[in-house]
N, C-alpha and C positions, 0 to 999 in steps of 0.2 A: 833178449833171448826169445827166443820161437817157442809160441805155445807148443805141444804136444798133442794135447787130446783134441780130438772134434767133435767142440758142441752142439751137438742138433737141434737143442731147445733154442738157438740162438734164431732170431725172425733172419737174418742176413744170410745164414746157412739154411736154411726150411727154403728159403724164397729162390735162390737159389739150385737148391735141390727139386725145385718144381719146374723150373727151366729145364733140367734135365731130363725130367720125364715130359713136358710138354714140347720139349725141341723146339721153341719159338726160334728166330732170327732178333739175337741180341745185339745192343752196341757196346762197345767200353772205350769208352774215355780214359786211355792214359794219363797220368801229372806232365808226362812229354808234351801233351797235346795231340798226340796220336789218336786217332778213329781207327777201333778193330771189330768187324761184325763180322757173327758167325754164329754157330749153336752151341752150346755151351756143351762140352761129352764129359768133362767130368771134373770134380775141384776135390783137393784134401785141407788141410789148413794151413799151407802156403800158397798156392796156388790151385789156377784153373788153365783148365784144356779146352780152345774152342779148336771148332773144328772150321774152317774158312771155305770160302764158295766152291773150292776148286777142295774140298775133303780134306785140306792138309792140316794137322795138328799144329795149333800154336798154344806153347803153355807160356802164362804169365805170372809173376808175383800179383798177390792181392796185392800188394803193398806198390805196386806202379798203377795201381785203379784210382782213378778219381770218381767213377761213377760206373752203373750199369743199366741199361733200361732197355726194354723191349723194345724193336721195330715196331711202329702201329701202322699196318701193312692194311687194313680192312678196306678204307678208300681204293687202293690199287688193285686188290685180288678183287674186288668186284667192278671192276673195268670204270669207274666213274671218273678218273682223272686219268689219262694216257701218262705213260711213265715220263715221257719228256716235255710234259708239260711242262711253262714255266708261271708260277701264281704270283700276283702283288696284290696288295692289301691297299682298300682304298680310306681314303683318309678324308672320313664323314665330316671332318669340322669344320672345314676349308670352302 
């Protein structure tokens, strides 16, 4: 059975709810394996509402989340790698 109440002292709800007010560009990792990025507009204690590049609402169950994490966008907004670059990692041992 589904909680009811929303607990805010919870770190997972706080952390969250600071996405909300910071509007970063989140990812989530469905358990499908689905990639959904977008900003997060609003969560109750079933689900969240991101909002997707093109402004459209997609709500999801927490409970198909496997994970959440912010974009780390700092590299690109200040122009140091062009978006289509493509990087490999060299391999010091060899």
């Amino acid at each position: 059975m589904a909680t009811t109440e929303f607990d805010t002292t919870l770190p997972s709800i706080r952390q969250v709810q600071n996405w909300i007010k910071q509007k970063p560009t989140v990812e989530l990792k469905l358990v499908t394996g689905d990639l959904i990025t977008g900003k997060i507009f609003w969560q109750d204690v079933n689900c969240v509402c991101i909002l997707d590049g093109n402004s459209e609402q997609i709500t999801i169950w927490k409970q198909a989340i496997a994970y959440m994490r912010p974009q780390s966008e700092t590299v690109l907004e200040r122009g140091l790698v062009p978006r289509d670059a493509k990087v490999e990692v060299a391999n010091l041992n060899s």
